[in-house]
LONUBA-350531 format. One record per residue (C-alpha): residue in one letter; x, y, z. Coordinates in steps of 0.5 Angstrom, whole numbers, plus 500, padded with zeros to 3 digits. Example, Ala and Ser with C-alpha at 12.3 -4.5 7.8 and 13.67 -1.06 7.14 Angstrom:
2
A525491516
S527498514
***
This chain:
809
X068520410
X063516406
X069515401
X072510405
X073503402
X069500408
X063504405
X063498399
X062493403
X058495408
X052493405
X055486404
X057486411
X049488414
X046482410
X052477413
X050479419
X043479418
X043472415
X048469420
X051470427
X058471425
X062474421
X070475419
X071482416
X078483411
X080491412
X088493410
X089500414
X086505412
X079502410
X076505415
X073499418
X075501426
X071507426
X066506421
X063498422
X059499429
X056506428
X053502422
X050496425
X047500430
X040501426
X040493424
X034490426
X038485431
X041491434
X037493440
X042493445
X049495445
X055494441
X062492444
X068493439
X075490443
X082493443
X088491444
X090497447
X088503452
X090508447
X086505441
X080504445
X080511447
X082514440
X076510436
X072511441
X074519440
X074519433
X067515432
X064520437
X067526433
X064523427
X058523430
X059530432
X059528439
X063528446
X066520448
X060519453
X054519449
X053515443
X060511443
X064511449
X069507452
X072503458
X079501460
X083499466
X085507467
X079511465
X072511462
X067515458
X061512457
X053513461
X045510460
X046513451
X052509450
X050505444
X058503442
X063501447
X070500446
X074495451
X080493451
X080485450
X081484458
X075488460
X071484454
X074477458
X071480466
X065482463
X063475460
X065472467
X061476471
X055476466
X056470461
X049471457
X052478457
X045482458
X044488453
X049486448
X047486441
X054484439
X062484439
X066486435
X074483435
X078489432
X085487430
X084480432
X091479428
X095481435
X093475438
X094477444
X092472450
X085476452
X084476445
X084469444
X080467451
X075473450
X073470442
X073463446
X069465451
X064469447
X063463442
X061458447
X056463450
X053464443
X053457443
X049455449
X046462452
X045467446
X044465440
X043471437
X049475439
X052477433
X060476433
X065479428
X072479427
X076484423
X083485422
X087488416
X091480416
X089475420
X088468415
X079469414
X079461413
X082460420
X077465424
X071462419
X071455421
X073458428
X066461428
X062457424
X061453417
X056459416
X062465418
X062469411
X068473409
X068479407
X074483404
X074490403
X080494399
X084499402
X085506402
X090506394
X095511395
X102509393
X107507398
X115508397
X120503400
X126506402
X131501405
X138505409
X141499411
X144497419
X150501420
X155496426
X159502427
X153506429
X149506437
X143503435
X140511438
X144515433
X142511427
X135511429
X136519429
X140519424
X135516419
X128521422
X133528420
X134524413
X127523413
X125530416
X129533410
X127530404
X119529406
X115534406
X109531411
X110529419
X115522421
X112516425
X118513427
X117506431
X122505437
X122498440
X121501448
X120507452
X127508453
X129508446
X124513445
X127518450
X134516447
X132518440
X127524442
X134527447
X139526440
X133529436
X133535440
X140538439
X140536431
X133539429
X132543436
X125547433
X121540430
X116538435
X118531437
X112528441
X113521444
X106516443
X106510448
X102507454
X106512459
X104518456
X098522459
X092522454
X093529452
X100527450
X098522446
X092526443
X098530441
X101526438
X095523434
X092529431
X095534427
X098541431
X093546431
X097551429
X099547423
X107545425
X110538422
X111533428
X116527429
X112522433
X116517436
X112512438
X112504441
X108498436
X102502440
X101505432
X102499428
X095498428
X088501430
X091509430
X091514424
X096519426
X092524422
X098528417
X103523418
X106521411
X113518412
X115511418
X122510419
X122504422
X128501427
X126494425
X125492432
X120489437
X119488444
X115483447
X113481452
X114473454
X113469461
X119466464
X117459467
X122459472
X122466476
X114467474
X114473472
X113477465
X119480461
X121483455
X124480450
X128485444
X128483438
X128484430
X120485427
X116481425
X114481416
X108483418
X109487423
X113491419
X108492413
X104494418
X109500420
X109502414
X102502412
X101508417
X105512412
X100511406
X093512411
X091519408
X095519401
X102518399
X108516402
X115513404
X117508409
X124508410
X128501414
X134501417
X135494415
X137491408
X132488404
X136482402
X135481410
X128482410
X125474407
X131472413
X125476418
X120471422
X113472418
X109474424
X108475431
X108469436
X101468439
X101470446
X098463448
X104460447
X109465449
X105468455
X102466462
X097461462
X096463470
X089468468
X087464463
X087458467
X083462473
X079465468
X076457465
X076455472
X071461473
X067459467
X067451469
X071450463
X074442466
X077442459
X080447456
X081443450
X073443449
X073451447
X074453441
X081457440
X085458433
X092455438
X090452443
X093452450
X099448451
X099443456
X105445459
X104451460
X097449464
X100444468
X105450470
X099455470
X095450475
X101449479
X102456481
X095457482
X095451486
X100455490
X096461492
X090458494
X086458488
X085452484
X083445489
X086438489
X081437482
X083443479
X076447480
X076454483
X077454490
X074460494
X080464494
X080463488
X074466486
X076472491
X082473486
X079473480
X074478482
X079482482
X082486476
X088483475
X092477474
X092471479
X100473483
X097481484
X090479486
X093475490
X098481493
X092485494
X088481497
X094479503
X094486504
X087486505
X087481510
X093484514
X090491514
X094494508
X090494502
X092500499
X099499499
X099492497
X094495490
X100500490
X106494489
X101491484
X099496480
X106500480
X109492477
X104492472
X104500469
X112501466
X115508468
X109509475
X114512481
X120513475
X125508474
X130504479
X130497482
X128500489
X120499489
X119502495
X123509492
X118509486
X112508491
X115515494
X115518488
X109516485
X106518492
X108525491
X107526482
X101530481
X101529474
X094527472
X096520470
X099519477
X093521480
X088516475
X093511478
X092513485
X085512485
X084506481
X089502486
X085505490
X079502488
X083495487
X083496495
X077497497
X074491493
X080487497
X077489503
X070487502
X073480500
X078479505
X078477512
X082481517
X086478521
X085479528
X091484529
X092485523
X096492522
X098497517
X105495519
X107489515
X113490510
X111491503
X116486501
X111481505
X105483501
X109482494
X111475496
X104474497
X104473490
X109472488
X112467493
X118464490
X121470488
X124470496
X131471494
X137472499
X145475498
X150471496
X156474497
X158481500
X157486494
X149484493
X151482486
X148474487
X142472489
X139465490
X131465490
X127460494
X124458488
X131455486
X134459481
X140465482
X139472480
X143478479
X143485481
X148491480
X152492486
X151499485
X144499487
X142500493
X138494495
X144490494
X146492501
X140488504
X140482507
X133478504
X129481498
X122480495
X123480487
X118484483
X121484477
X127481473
X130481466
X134477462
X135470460
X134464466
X141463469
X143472468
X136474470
X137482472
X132483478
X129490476
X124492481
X125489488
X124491496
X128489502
X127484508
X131483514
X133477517
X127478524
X122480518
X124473515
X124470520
X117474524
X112474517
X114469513
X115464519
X109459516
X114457510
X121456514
X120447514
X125444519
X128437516
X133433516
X137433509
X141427507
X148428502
X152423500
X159426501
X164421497
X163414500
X158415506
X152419508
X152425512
X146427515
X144434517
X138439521
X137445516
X132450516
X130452509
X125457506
X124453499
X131452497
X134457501
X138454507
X137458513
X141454518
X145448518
X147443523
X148435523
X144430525
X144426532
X139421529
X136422523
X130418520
X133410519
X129409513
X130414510
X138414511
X136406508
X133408503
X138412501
X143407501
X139403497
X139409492
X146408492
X147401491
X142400486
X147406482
X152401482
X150394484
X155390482
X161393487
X156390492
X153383490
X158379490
X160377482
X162369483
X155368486
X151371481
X156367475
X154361479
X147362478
X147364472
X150357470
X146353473
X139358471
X137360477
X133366475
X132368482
X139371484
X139375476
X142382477
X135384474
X131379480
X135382485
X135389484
X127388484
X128384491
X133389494
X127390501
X129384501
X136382502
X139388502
X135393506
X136389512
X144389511
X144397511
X139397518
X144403523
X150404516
X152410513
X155407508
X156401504
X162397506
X158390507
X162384508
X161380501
X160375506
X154377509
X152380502
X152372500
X149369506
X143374505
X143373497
X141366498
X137367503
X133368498
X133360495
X128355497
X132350499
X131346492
X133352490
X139351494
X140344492
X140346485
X145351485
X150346489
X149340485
X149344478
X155349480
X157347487
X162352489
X168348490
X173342487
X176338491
X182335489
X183328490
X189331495
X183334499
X185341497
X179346495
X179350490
X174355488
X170355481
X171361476
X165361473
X164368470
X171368465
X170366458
X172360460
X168358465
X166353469
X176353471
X179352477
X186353478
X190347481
X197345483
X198339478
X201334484
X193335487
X191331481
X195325482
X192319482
X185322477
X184319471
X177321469
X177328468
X172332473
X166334470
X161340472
X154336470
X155335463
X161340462
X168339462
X172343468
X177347466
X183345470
X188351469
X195346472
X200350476
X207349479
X209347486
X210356486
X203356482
X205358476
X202357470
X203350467
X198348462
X190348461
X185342459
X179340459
X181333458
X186331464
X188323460
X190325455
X194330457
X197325462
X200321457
X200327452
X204332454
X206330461
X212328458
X214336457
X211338463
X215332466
X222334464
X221341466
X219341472
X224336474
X229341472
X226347476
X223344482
X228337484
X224335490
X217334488
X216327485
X215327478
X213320476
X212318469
X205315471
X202320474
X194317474
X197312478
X200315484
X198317490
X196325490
X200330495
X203337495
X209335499
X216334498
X220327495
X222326502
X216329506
X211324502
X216317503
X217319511
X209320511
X205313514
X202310509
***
């Protein structure tokens, strides 16, 4: 092994990490830098205690570790070892230990000086997997306050160098090291719209497997496809050993699928994006590649965790094709064009900004952090998502009013899960059922425990009678979650093993209550607000309540995966805590209905109306109403008014500032907004001091008497304001024209029946103007009326020629 690239720069490396505490390592697969880089650093006089290499998943950390041992011609164990969440090798010899990133993150938390480390090694740091990110932000600042000999490197076969430098240090030398230079043959097959994506993914394996002559990798985006293949490769090349390689499959089955057959037979491995990078799959000289990807993103709204499909990534497909020119020549076919390839995103997202922030805030807050902003990260957290994260923390009990970590808290993250399953286990503990509960959390978080289906408790039954070693390794470690639950829980007096399941799930996962909508279970509504779907052929559409583990799909389709039934009693007996009894106010056309209403959240239990609900808030909503649409309530004479005189006090603006005081009142004991205008008024000027009033009434009173004694009520909103509409005949006897302070009136004459005749704004000179036109017509039309020739000097009167000679003098 010592031709490997990384050989070359070893001695580079040795003296960077001599001369400085950190360090980033440039390796393209196949250099040898996952198994060759720690055992190499163990003689350096600043290593005297252990050495930790990180991996981002379970299967990597074990074949490193398994590989590194073999090199040393050990067992895993001795001098390199390795700890997961579902396994372990390792004792008091152990010099090197491979972790997966979240183990890296529990140990800095529980012992931040991290006692006998001597260095950590961040390989594949180019996934950028959440645990990743936190894990290098927290070793940095304990390298900066409490070890600063703790020696840091980042490796990967991608990553930007600069970026991680400048995350390490001015000083962080970049070393590169060359790759393994075999050549590597592109092929591209093209996507195929009329064939099942399965058949052409089979398809294209039987092509490679003719026309190559070493063993197929082929990358498939899930466990089900995988299956899907693995089925159609079974009837078209029956004799090939075809070995599935992904995080489900029992560690034998992926030692398998890792190293050569012992009896020498090619191999087809199909295998998820666990291969894409840290694994050498020993012989393997041809990739077909589907060009897809699932991921794993976080649905805000439902609070859980789902898997996206979609097309790989450049970088992920470089990588992919990579593992076919590990150990000599090879040819990576892709089922897409290549025309369609730069169309590709270049990289995968970073987990921080698509995943839940939940474990990361619970985490900073274990550590002290009080501003997250404050580590150092290569993307910090967005705002958003820890406001949410602290939201939900908030919701279990975890955080405090200030956002610090509470004592439940604490409890939650001294277990080895995310805050919602911790939050399960410990429910459960505190009702006597801590193993069932570490069950449901751990059958959520480990895809294929129990088999498939939307029925958790029917997985349970059968993870409960699987014997295979995975099954029974799963078993012992919720075991294990279970009594570390129970040594940090209270029991509750009582408490019994009775509890329903579903109970314990909502313990974590509170929102996710959900219940049926319609007769064939095919909607449902959470308590959280938001509808859910689930197949009408599923068993669990028969019941009544659900508590949801699991759902896929967009925010308005979201298909439940994994649930478990409640029953009304069960609802109304464990969850009693959440029901609130309240009165809700709706606005149903024109008035306010009022009604009592149980709820769990957004789920109504029960509906009835309200006798006598809360008077201020019934006003309250009232004024809501009124301030939607202020100007059908406010009577719009008065505000012209006001607005002609410059009263400023009674402006649209001043009033809807002051509705407490004008308007309130008004609603005390309504439903509805059917004041009289009058009484609106009257509470409007209330609002003047009395040289308030007198202002309004002298610069625009509301009135004009007409020399007749007739009223009239001044327009002063119109664009011709301020007008008044008058029968001519009321004028009689008025030469000045009437003024509103130093504005002329409009007057807007009419006929004896009221029809309109003319308007002026200078009444003289329409006397001995066109009177005369106005004069003749009228005494064709209306006879009886008195139409003198010189109006301005008779006597004003509306009445009738014979009527107004009759009257008394």
């Amino acid at each position: 092994m010592s031709d490997l690239p990384i050989h070359a720069v070893l001695p580079d490396l040795r003296a960077a990490l001599r001369a400085a505490t950190g360090a980033v390592l440039i390796a393209p697969p196949g250099a040898g830098k996952t198994t060759v880089v720690a055992p190499a650093l163990l003689a350096e006089p600043w290593c005297t205690g252990q050495i930790i290499v990180t991996s981002p998943r379970r299967v990597a950390a074990r074949a490193a570790a398994e590989r590194m041992a073999e090199l040393l011609g050990e067992k895993p164990g001795e001098t390199v070892g390795y700890l997961t969440r579902m396994d372990s090798r390792q004792s008091a010899r152990t010099r090197v230990l491979v972790v997966t990133e979240a183990i890296l993150v529990n140990q800095l938390l529980d012992d931040p000086e991290l006692a006998g480390v001597s260095a950590i090694l961040f390989d594949e740091a180019h996934e950028r997997h959440l645990d990743g990110d936190l894990g290098l932000a927290l070793a940095l600042e304990a390298q900066g306050v409490l070890r600063e000999d703790l020696r840091l490197l980042v490796m990967s076969a991608t990553i930007d160098g600069a970026r991680f430098a400048r995350l390490l240090g001015a000083d962080a030398p970049v070393i590169e090291s060359a790759g393994a230079a075999f050549p590597l043959e592109i092929r591209w097959l093209g996507a195929d719209a009329d064939k099942r994506f399965e058949d052409a993914m089979a398809a294209a394996i039987v092509t490679a497997w003719r026309e190559q002559a070493g063993n197929v990798l082929g990358f498939l985006p899930g466990v089900g496809e995988i299956e899907r293949v693995r089925e159609r490769l079974a009837e078209r090349l029956p004799d090939a050993l075809v070995l599935p390689l992904h995080g489900q499959v029992e560690p034998a089955g992926q030692r398998a699928a890792i190293r050569r057959d012992p009896a020498g037979r090619r191999r087809i491995v199909l295998a998820t994006a666990i291969a894409e990078t840290s694994l050498t799959l020993d012989g393997v000289s041809v990739v077909v590649d589907s060009g897809r990807a699932r991921r794993a993103e976080f649905d805000k709204a439902a609070g859980t965790t789902h898997l996206v499909t979609g097309r790989a990534s450049q970088a992920a497909a470089a990588q992919r094709a990579g593992r076919a020119a590990r150990q000599g020549p090879g040819v990576a076919y892709r089922l897409w064009e290549e025309a369609a390839h730069p169309g590709r995103p270049p990289f995968d997202p970073p987990e921080m900004l698509t995943a839940d922030l939940a474990p990361l805030v619970l985490a900073l807050a274990q550590w002290g952090a009080g501003d997250p902003a404050a580590l150092a990260w290569l993307d910090p957290p967005p705002a958003a998502a820890l406001a949410a994260a602290r939201s939900r923390l908030a919701g279990l009990g975890a955080l405090d009013g200030e956002g610090r970590i509470a004592d439940r808290g604490r409890a939650l993250a001294a277990l080895p899960l995310g805050p919602a399953h911790a939050a399960m286990v410990l429910r459960g503990a505190e009702l006597g059922a801590s193993e069932i509960a570490a069950r449901i959390g751990l059958l959520l978080q480990e895809r294929g425990l129990g088999g498939r289906g939307e029925d958790i408790a029917h997985r349970l039954q059968r993870w409960s009678a699987d014997r295979s070693p995975r099954a029974e390794a799963s078993r012992k470690l919720a075991a294990g979650w279970a009594r570390k639950a129970e040594r940090l829980a209270e029991r509750e007096p009582g408490a019994r093993a009775a509890v329903p399941p579903a109970v314990l799930l909502l313990a974590g996962l509170p929102d996710n209550l959900a219940r049926r909508r319609d007769a064939s279970g095919e909607h449902w509504l959470s308590a959280g607000g938001r509808g859910y779907l689930l197949d009408p052929a599923s068993p669990l559409a028969r019941a009544e309540w659900l508590a949801i583990g699991d759902a896929q799909g967009a925010a308005k389709g979201a298909r439940i995966t994994a649930a478990l039934p409640l029953d009304t009693a069960e609802v109304e007996r464990w969850l009693a805590d959440r029901i609130e009894r309240r009165s809700v106010l709706n606005w149903t056309g024109n008035r306010i209905e009022a009604r009592l209403e149980r709820r769990i959240g957004a789920i109504t239990l029960a509906s009835g109306p309200d006798p006598a609900p809360d008077p201020d808030a019934v006003s309250a909503l009232l004024v809501d109403k009124a301030l939607e649409n202020l100007s059908t309530i406010v009577p719009q004479a008065l505000l012209a008014r006001a607005r002609f005189a410059g009263i400023e006090a009674l402006c649209e603006e001043s009033l809807r500032a002051s509705t407490a005081l004008w308007l309130r009142p008004l609603l005390d004991g309504r439903r509805d907004l059917d004041v009289p205008g009058s009484r609106v008024a009257d509470a409007i000027l209330g609002l003047l001091d009395w040289h308030q009033r007198q202002r309004l009434d002298t610069l625009a009173p509301r009135e004009f008497v007409s020399p007749a004694g007739t009223r009239h009520a001044i327009d002063y909103a119109g664009d011709d304001a301020p007008s008044v509409e008058v029968r001519v005949q009321a004028l009689f006897g008025l030469d000045a024209h009437p003024m509103i302070g130093a504005t002329p009136l409009l007057l807007k004459l009419t006929s004896p029946a009221g029809r309109p005749l003319q308007s002026t704004r200078d009444l003289s000179g329409f006397w001995r103007g066109s009177w005369k036109d106005v004069q003749r017509d009228m005494k064709g039309r209306y006879p009886r009326h008195r139409w003198p020739d010189a109006p301005w000097t008779e006597k004003p009167s509306l009445k009738t020629k014979n009527a107004f000679q009759r009257a008394p003098s």
